[in-house]
N, C-alpha and C positions, 0 to 999 in steps of 0.2 A: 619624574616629578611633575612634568606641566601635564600627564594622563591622571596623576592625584588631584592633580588642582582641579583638572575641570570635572570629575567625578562631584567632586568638593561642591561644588558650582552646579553642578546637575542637580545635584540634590537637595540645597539649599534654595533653588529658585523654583523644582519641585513641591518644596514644606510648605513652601510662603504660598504657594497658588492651590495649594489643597487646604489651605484657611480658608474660612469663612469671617467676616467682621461685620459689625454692627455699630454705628453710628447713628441716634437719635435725640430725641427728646423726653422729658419727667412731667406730669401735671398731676395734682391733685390737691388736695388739703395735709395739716399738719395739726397733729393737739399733743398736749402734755398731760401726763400722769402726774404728780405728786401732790404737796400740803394744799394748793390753792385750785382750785377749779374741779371742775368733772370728773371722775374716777371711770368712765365709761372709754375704754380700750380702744373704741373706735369711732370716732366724734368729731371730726375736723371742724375747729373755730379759725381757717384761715388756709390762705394760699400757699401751694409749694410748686415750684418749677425749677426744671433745672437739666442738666444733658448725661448721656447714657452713652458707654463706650464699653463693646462685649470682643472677645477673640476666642471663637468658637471652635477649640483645641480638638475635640470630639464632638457625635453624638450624643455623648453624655455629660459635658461639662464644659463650661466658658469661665476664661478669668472676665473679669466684669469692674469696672469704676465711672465713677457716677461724682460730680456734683450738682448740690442741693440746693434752694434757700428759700426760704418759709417764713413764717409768720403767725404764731399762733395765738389766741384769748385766752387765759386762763381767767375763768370768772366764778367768783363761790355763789352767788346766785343760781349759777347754773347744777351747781352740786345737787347729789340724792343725800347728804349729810345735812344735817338740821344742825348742828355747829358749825361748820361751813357759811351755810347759807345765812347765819346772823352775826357772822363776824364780818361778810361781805367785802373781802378782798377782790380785786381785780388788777391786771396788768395786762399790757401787750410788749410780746417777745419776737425778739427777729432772730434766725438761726441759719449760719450759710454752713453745708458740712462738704469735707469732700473722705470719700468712700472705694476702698479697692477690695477685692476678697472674689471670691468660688461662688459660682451658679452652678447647681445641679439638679437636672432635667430627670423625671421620675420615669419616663419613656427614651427611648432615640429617637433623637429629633435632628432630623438631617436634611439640614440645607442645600443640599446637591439634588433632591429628587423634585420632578413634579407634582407628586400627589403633595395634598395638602399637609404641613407639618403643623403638628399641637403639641403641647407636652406640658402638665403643671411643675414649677420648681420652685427652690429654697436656693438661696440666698445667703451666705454669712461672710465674714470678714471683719475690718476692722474699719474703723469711722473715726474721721478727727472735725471737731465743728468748733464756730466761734459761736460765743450767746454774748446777751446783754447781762451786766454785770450792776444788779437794784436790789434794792434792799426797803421793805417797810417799815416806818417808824410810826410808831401810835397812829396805825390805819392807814397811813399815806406812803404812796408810792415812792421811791425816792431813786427817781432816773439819775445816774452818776454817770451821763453818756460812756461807760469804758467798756470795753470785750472783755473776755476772757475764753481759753480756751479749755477743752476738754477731749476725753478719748470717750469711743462707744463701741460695742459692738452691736451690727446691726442683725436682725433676725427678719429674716424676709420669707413670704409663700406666695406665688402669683400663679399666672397660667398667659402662654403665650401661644398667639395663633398665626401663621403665615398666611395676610390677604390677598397677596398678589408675588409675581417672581422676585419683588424685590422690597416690600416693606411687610414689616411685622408688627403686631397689635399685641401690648401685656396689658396684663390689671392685676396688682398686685398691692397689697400690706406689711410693711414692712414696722417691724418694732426696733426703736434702739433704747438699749440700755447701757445708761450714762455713768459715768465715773464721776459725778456730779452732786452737787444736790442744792443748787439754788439756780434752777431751771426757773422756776417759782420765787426765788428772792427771798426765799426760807432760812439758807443755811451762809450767808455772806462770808467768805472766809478770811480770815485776816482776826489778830487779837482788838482791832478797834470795834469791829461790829459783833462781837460777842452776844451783845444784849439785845441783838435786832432779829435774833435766831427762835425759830420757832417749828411746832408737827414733829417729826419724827427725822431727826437729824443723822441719823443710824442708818436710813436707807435712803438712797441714791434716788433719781426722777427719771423717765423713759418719756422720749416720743416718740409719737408714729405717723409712717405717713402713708397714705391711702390714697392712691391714684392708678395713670396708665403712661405707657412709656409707647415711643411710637417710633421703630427703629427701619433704616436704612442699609441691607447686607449688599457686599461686594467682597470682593477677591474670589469669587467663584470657580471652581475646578472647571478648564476650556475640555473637556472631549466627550466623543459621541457614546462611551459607555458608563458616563456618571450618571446618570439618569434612571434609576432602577425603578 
């Protein structure tokens, strides 16, 4: 029994030190898709930052979670829509999400060697964010300071580089698409704001955020033949 245990124990404290982990940080901008602002996919009207936590299972794949929070403009001004632009809606949204799901690396990209490691990858899983909860009335913006929440999934592509033995450089785009649709303050839901509803109430708002993550790896495999 205690020669199973410590097998047990070999090999368990073996898995954990042939991980690699990642611990950093999120920067970039954030914008919105839907009824009010920009239709332009990649457009940041505002800040996003936030922390990055990877566990690098293989060379091919990291489970990955992340929280977010941002800040974005939606302004009809800014629109390529000429009905947009003379109804001249605007607001500002604040958006904290937090995010777990599979990275998958297009290369093997292995943390244990010295040459330099690259590899472009995708991103998916499941996102749960809070938004501001506003609604317009004959043009005006109507802040009702409350949250609400919502589910996303997010669709990410980037490309990450190892600068040195021990931090890594991404830059990456990521889209979410919301189970939502008053990102925008379009679609208010509740039977009292009925009448406050307007655009295309039928499809749901995405946002995206566009930046660089800048990570921290440890638990590195300790011997003198990982190093290929």
């Amino acid at each position: 029994m205690k020669t199973v245990v410590l097998i047990l124990f070999v090999l368990i404290v073996t898995g954990t030190r042939a991980q690699t982990y990642e611990a950093g940080l999120m920067a970039g901008g954030i914008n919105n898709i839907g009824d009010v602002g920009s239709m332009r996919f990649i457009s940041p009207t505002g800040p996003a930052f936030g922390g990055i936590f990877k566990w690098n299972k293989s060379k091919r794949y990291a489970w990955r979670a992340s929280v977010l929070y941002g800040n974005f403009t939606a302004d009809d001004s800014k629109s390529d829509i000429a009905s947009r632009q003379q109804r001249g809606y605007s607001l500002d949204h604040t958006i904290l999400e937090m995010s777990a799901g599979l990275e998958f690396n297009f290369v093997e990209y292995n943390l244990h060697t010295l040459s330099r490691a690259f590899t472009p990858y995708l991103y998916t899983g499941i996102t749960y964010f809070r938004h501001d909860f506003n609604y317009f009335d004959a043009g005006a913006l109507q802040d009702t300071g409350q949250k609400e929440g919502a589910f996303a999934i997010p669709m990410t592509v980037g490309a990450k580089l190892r600068i040195n033995q021990f931090l890594i450089l991404g830059a990456e785009v990521g889209a979410r698409y919301t189970f939502t649709d008053n990102l925008d303050a379009s679609n208010p839901e509740g039977s009292n704001f009925e009448q406050f509803r307007f655009g295309n109430i039928l499809s749901d708002d995405w946002y995206v955020f566009s930046g660089f993550t800048l990570t921290y790896t440890f638990g590195r495999i300790v011997c003198s033949d990982c190093f290929e």
